[in-house]
N, C-alpha and C positions, 0 to 999 in steps of 0.2 A: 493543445496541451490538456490532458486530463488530470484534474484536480483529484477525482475521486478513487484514481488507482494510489493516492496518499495516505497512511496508515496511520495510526495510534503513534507508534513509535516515530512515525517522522514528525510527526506533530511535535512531540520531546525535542527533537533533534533542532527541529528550528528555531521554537523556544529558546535552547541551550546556546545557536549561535547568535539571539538578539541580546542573551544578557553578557555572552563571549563580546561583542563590539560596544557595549557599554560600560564593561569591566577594564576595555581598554584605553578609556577616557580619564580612569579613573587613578588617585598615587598609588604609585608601585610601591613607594617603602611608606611605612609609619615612622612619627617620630616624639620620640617617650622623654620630655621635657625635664631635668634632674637641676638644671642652675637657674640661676636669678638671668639667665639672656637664652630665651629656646630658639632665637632665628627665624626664619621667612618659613613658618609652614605651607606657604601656597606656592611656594618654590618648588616643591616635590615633581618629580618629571613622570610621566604615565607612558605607555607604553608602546605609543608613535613616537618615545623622544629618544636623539641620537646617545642620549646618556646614561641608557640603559641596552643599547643593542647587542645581540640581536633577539632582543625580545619580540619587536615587530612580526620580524621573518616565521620565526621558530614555533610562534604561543599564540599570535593575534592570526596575522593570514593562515598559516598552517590549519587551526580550528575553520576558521571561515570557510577555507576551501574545500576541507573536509567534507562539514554539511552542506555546503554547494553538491558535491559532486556524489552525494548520499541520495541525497532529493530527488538529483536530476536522474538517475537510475531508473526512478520509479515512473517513470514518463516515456521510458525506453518500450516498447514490446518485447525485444531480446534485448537484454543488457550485452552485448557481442565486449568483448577482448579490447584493451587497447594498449599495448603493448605487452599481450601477455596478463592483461588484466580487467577486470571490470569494471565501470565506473564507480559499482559500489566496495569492491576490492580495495582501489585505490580510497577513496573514501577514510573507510574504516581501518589502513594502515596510517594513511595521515593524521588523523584521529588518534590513536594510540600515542605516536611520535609527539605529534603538539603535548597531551597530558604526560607522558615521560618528560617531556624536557619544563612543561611547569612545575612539576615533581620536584625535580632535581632544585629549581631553584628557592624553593622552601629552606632549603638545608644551608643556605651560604654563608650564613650567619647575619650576627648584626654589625652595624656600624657605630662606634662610637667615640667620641670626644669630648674634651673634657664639657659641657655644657649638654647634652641630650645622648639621647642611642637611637640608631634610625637601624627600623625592621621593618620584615614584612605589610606590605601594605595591602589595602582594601580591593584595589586594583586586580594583583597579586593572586591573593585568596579568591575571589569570583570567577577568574579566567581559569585556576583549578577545577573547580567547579565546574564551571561551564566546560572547557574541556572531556573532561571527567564523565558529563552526562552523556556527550553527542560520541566516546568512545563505546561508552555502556550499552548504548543502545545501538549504535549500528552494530556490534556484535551480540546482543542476545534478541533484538525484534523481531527476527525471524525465525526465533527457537520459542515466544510465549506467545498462545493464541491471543491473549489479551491483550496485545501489543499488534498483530497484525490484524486487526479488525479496522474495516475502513474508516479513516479520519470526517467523510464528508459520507452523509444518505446518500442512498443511489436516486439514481435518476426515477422517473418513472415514463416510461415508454408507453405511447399510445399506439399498441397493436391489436387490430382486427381478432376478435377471438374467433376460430375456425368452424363455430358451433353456431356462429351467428348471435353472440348474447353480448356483443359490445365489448371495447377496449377492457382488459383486466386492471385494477388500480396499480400495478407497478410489483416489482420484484417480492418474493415471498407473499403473494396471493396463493391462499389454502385451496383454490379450485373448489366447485360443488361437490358438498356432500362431507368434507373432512375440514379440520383445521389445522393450518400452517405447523408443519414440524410434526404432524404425528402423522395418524393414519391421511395418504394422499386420496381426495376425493376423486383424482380422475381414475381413467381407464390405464390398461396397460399398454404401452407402445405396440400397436400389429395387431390387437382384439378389435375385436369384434365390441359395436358399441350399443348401448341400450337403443328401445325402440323408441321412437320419437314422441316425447311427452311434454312440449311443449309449441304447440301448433305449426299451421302451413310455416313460416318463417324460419323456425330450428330448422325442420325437416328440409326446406330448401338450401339450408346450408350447408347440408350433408351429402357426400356421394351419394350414391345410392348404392346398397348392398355392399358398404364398408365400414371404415374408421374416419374418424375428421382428416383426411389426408392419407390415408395407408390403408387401404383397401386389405380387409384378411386374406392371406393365400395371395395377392400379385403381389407382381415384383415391383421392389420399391423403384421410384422415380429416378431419375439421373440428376446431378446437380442442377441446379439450377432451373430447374423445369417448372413450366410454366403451373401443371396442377398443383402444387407445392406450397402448402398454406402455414404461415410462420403459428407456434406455438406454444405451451408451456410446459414444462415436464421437467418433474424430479428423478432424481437415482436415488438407487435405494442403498448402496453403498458410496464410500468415499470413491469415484475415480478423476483420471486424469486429462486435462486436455491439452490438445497437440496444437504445433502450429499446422493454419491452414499450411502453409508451401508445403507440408509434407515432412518437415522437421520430427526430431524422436524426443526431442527435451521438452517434457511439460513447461508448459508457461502458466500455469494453475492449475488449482484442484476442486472439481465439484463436490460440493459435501452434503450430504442424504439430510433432509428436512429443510429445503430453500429450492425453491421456484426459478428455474435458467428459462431461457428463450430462444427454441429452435428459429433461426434464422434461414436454413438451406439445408438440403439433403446431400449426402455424396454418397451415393450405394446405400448401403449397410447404416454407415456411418451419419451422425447429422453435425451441423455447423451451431456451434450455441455460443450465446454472449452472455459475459458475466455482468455483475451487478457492475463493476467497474467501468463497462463498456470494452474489456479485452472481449476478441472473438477468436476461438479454436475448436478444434474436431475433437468431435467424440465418437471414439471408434468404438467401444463397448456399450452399444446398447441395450443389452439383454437388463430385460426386468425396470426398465424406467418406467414412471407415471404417467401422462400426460392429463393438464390442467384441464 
C-alpha cells in the first residue's frame, strides 16, 4: 500500500471522516430550557440511537463509507468499474447522498412542550459539516492543482547515476549545470554527450563514442537489456503516461520542471516512475533532458 500516491484533498477527506465519527457520538437535538423543570439533558440520543433512525444508515455509515472507498481508489493503479463504477465514483455519489439527507434534516423543525423546545443539536450540525467537506472535495480534488499535490514527500531512491558520479538525492535533483525547474542541466535524450572532464572514473562510466546509455545514431536497446542504465530526465512539455500492459488511458501526467526516473527502455519508448512510485511508458520522447 502506497501512502504517497495520497493527496492534499484526501488528506481533507479523512480529516472530515474522523470528525463525521465523533460528531456521531455526539446529541442530535439541543434543548432550549423555558420553565422552572428543563428534564434529563444527558438523555439526548446521538446518532447510533434507535430513536432517531435511520440516521445511523443514512448520515453516519453512508459518510464513513464514502471516504473509505475515496481513499481506497487512490491505492488502485487502475481504479477499474465495479458495477459500472469506480471506487471513487461510488465514493463521491455516497458522499453527496449522506450530505443531502443531513441537509434535509436541518429543516424538521423543533420540538416543543410545555417546559423546553428541543432542536437541532451539536451532533446534528458537525455531521453537516463533516459530510459537506468529504462531498466537496471528492468532487473538486481533482479539478485544483493545489488539492492534487502529494499529501506525503516522495521517496528518495538510491540509483546509480549513469555518469558514475553517485546516487542523485531523490526526485526533482536540478542535474549539473542548471537548477531544478528552469533551464535542465543535462543533455538531450539520443545527443551526443560532452568530452569527459572529470577523470579515468566518469570516463569509465561512459560508453565509448555515445550518450550515458544511448549511443548517437544506434538503435535504441530492446526492453529490458542488459546495457540499459536506469536515469534521470525531464520533458520539456506536459505529457502523458501509459500503462505498461500496453493500455491507452493515462494513469498520469509528467509535468516539465521535475525530475522522473527512467527505469527500462521499450524501443523508442522508456518506462519511468513517478514521484509516487506509479510506473508507466513514455511513448513521446522527443526533446526530454536527461539528468
Amino acid at each position: 500500500m502506497n501512502f504517497r500516491s495520497l493527496t492534499r484533498g484526501d488528506g481533507v477527506v479523512i480529516g472530515a471522516a474522523v470528525l463525521l465519527f465523533v460528531a456521531s457520538f455526539l446529541d442530535y437535538y439541543s434543548v432550549d430550557c423555558s420553565g422552572p423543570y428543563c428534564g434529563d439533558k444527558s438523555d439526548m440520543p446521538n446518532l447510533w440511537e434507535g430513536k432517531v433512525f435511520p440516521a445511523l444508515p443514512s448520515i453516519v455509515l453512508a459518510g464513513l463509507i464514502a471516504a473509505a472507498l475515496i481513499v481506497a481508489s487512490r491505492f488502485r493503479p487502475q481504479d477499474r468499474p465495479v458495477l459500472g463504477l469506480t471506487l471513487a465514483q461510488w465514493g463521491t455519489a455516497l458522499a453527496v447522498f449522506a450530505t443531502w439527507t443531513t441537509l434535509w434534516t436541518m429543516f424538521d423543525g423543533p420540538l416543543e412542550d410545555i417546559n423546553s423546545k428541543i432542536g437541532v443539536g451539536i451532533g446534528r450540525i458537525l455531521a453537516l459539516i463533516a459530510n459537506l467537506l468529504i462531498a466537496a472535495f471528492a468532487l473538486f480534488s481533482d479539478r485544483l492543482p493545489a488539492l492534487k499535490a502529494p499529501l506525503m514527500g516522495a521517496p528518495t531512491p538510491q540509483v546509480q547515476s549513469p555518469y558514475g558520479t553517485g546516487a542523485h538525492p531523490g526526485y526533482g535533483y536540478p542535474g549539473p549545470g542548471g537548477p531544478a525547474g528552469g533551464s535542465f542541466g543535462g543533455q538531450p535524450y539520443g545527443a551526443p554527450q560532452p568530452a569527459d572532464q572529470s577523470g579515468p572514473q566518469q570516463a569509465a562510466a561512459q560508453p565509448a563514442g555515445g550518450t550515458g546509455g544511448v549511443p548517437a545514431g544506434a538503435q535504441a536497446p530492446a526492453a529490458g537489456g542488459s546495457d540499459f542504465a536506469p536515469f534521470w530526465f525531464a520533458v520539456p512539455v506536459s505529457r502523458p503516461l501509459f500503462p505498461e500492459d500496453g493500455g491507452q488511458t493515462p494513469i498520469a501526467e509528467l509535468a516539465p520542471g521535475t525530475w522522473y526516473l527512467a527505469v527500462d527502455q521499450r524501443g523508442a519508448a522508456l518506462v519511468a516512475q513517478t514521484q509516487d512510485g506509479r510506473r508507466g511508458v513514455l511513448q513521446d520522447t522527443s526533446g526530454i533532458q536527461r539528468g
